[in-house]
Steps between C-alpha positions, in 0.01 A plus 500: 500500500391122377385424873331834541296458208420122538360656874331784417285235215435250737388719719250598239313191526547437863322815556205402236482166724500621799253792426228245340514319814409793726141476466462858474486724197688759702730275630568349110553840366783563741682199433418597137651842548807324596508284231433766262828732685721153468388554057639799498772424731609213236453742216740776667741222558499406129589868421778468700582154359520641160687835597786277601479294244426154679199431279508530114183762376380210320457366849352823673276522249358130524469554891384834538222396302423237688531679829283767340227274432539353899501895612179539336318205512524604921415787452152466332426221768563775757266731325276277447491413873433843600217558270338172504258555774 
């Protein structure tokens, strides 16, 4: 569950990285959209992490809001993508 969710946030900001370097607003908003799918992939996890009890709610709630803040930071950059020109 650790490794999954230490993946799914690094692949959060590979994605941003990646996608800035395309060159193309298109192409950045796709790697955005997959950044923005790894958020909520984290934030699903850390449902799960707290169903089972790995994680303390004092913990979920410190991350979730983080993650929640990530999710939509991204996703007002991908809106603002799409209706910037």
């Amino acid at each position: 569950m650790r490794d999954q969710i230490q993946r799914a946030a690094v692949s959060i900001m590979a994605n941003i990285a990646e996608g800035f370097d395309s060159r193309s607003d298109k192409a950045f908003i796709n790697f955005l959209n997959y950044a923005y799918r790894s958020a909520t992939e984290v934030q699903s996890l850390l449902y799960v992490a707290s169903d089972q009890k790995y994680i303390s709610d004092a913990e979920f709630d410190n991350i979730y809001s983080e993650i929640k803040k990530i999710h939509g930071l991204i996703g007002g950059l991908i809106k603002y993508l799409k209706t910037s020109k």
